[in-house]
N, C-alpha and C positions, 0 to 999 in steps of 0.2 A: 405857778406861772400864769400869765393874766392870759385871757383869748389874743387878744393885739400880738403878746409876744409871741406865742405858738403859732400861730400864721408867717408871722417873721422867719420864724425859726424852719419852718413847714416851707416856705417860700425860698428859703435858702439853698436847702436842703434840694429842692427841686432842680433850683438854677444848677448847682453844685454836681446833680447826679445828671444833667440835663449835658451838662459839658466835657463829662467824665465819658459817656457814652458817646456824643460826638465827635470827640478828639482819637477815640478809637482805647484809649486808656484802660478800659474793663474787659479785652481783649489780652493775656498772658503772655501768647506768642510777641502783641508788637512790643511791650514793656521790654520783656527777656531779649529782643533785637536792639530797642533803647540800651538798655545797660549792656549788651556787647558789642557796643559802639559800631552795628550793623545799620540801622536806623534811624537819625536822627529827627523825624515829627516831632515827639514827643519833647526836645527840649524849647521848642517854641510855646510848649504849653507849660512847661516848667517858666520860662523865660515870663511869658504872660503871667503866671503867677504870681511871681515875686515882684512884677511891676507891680500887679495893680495891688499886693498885702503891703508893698513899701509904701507907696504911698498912702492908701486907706490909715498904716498904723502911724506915720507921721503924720497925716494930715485930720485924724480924726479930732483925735486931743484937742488939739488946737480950733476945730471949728464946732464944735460942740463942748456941753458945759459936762455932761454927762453920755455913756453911751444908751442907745436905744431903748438896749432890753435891759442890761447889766446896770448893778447899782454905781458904780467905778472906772476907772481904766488903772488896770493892773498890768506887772510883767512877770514873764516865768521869773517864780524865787531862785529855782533850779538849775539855772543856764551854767555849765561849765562842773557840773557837781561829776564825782566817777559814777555813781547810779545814773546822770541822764547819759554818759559818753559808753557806757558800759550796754544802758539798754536802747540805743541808737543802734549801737554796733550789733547786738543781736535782733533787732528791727530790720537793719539794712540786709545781714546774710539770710533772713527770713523771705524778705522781698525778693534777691538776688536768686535765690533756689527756686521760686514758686511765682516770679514775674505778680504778685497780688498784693497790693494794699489794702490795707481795709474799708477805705474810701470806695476805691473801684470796686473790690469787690461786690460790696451791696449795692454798689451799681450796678456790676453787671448778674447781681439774682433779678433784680429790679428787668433788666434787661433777657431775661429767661434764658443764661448762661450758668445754668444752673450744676455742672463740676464744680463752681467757684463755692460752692457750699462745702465742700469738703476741707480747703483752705480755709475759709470763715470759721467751721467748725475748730481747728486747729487754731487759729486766733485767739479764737475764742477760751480754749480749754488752755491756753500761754497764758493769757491773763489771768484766770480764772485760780492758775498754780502760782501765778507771780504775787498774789493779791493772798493767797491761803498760807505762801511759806513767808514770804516778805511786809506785811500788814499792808493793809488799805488806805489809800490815801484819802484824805482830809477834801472839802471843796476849795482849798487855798495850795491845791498841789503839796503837799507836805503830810509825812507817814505819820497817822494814828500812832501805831505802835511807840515812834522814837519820840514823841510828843509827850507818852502817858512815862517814858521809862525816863524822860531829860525830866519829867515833873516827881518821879521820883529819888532819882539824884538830888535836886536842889532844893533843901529845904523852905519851908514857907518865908513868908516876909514875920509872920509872927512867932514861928518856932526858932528863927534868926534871928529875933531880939529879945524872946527870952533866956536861949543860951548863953547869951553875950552878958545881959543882966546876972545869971544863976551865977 
């Protein structure tokens, strides 16, 4: 990655933990009052959210030829697959039990809220099983594993016209 983009990237990242911290977000308690519909702060910063990624993701495309750092403008391949609705659902009662995203939570180590290390640890050690039993994905979202065993299935384009020949 070039210096420019790591700065971008580094710069994001700030604004990102900068507003996570702010909103009170990397705090457990106010989340877990969020999702029991005790506290509602938090959905103005969900609300602000999705303003400003709708518009950013319709608007980018279009005023730009390329983006910044990225070679492309890509979309999840994944949208609506039973793997992303399967592991959404075990994301959410993950959230739901332990009030921590992964977001906040390195926001709030960053923030010397340092219990949240125990949940990150647990993050952590989910993915680390999900990626050991289920294969690792690809930088295009899409599993190594089912990649190497669909190219084993389907014969070559050459071994497909010799047979056909033979």
């Amino acid at each position: 990655m070039k210096p420019g983009s790591l700065f971008a990237v580094l710069a994001s990242g700030v604004l990102f933990g900068f507003g996570l911290a702010l909103s009170t977000m990397i705090k457990p308690e106010i989340v877990l009052d969020f999702l029991r519909w005790r506290d509602f702060g938090l959905l103005l910063v969900l609300a602000g959210a999705v303003v400003v990624t709708l518009i950013t993701y319709q608007l980018a495309p279009r005023v730009l030829a390329r983006p910044i750092i990225a070679g492309r403008f890509d979309r999840h391949a994944v949208f609506g697959r039973r793997d992303t609705l399967v592991g959404a659902a075990i994301f959410g009662a993950g959230w739901g039990f332990c009030g921590i995203c992964p977001g906040p939570g390195i926001a709030g180590i960053g923030a010397a809220n340092w219990p949240l290390a125990y949940a990150l640890a647990g993050i952590s050690l989910g993915a680390l099983l999900q990626g050991w039993f289920f294969g690792r994905l690809d930088d295009d979202g899409t599993e190594a594993r089912r990649k190497e065993e669909t190219s084993k299935e389907e014969p070559s384009k050459e071994e497909a016209g010799t047979s056909a020949t033979s």
